[in-house]
C-alpha positions as CSV (number, residue, x, y, z in Angstrom):
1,X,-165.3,52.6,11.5
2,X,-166.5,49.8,14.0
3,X,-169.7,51.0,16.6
4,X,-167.0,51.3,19.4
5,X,-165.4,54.4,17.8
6,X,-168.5,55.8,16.3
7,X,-169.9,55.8,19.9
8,X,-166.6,57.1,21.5
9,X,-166.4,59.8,18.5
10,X,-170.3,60.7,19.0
11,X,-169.2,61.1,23.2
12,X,-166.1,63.0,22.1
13,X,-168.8,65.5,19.9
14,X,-170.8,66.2,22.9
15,X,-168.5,67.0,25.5
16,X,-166.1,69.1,22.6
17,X,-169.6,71.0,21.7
18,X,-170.6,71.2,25.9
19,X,-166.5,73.0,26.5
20,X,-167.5,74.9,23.0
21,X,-170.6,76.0,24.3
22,X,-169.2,77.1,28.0
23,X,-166.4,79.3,26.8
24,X,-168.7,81.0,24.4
25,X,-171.3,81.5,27.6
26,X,-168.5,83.1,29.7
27,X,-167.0,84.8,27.0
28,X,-170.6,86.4,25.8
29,X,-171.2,86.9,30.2
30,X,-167.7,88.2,30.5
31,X,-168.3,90.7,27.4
32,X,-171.5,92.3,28.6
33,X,-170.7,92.8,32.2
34,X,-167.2,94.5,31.4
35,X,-165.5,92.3,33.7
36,X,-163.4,89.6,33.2
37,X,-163.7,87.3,36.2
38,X,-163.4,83.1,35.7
39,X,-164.8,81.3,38.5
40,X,-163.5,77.8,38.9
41,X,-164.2,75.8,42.1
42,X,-164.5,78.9,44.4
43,X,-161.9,80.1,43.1
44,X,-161.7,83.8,41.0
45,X,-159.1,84.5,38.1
46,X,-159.1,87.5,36.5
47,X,-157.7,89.7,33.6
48,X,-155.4,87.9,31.2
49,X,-155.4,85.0,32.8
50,X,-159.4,84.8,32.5
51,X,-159.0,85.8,29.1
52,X,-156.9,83.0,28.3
53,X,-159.4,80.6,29.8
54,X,-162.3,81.5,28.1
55,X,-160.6,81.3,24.8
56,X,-158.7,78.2,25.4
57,X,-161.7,76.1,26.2
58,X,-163.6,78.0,22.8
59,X,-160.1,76.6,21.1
60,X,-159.8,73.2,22.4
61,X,-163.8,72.8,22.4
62,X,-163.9,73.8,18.6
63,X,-161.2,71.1,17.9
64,X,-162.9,68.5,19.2
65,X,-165.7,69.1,17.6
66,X,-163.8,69.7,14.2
67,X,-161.6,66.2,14.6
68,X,-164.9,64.6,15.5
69,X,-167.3,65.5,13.2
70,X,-164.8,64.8,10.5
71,X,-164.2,60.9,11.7
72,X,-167.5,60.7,11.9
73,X,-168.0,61.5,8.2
74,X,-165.2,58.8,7.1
C-alpha cells in the first residue's frame, strides 16, 4: 500500500470513527431522555424514523472503521 492510500485509509478511519462516535452520542442522549428526536439542520425527525438514523450512522460508521482498519493492517 503506497502513502496515498494509507493517508486516504487513515482519513477514511477518522471520519468512519467521528459518524461511529455521533450515532452512539445520540443513541446514548436519545436513550436517557426517553425521547427519540433527530435534529438535522433545523429540522426534527422522530420515532422510527429517528431510530433508523441513529443506527444507520452507528452501522455505516462501524463499517468504515472495520474496512479501514483492516487495509490498514495489509
Amino acid at each position: 500500500m503506497n502513502a496515498i492510500d494509507r493517508s486516504s485509509q487513515k482519513t477514511i478511519l477518522f471520519l468512519g470513527a467521528l459518524f461511529l462516535l455521533c450515532g452512539l452520542y445520540l443513541a446514548e442522549k436519545c436513550w436517557r431522555t426517553g425521547t427519540w428526536i433527530v435534529e438535522i439542520k433545523q429540522h426534527a425527525y422522530t420515532g422510527g424514523l429517528a431510530v433508523f438514523i441513529i443506527l444507520a450512522m452507528i452501522v455505516f460508521g462501524g463499517g468504515f472503521v472495520f474496512t479501514s482498519l483492516r487495509a490498514l493492517t495489509k
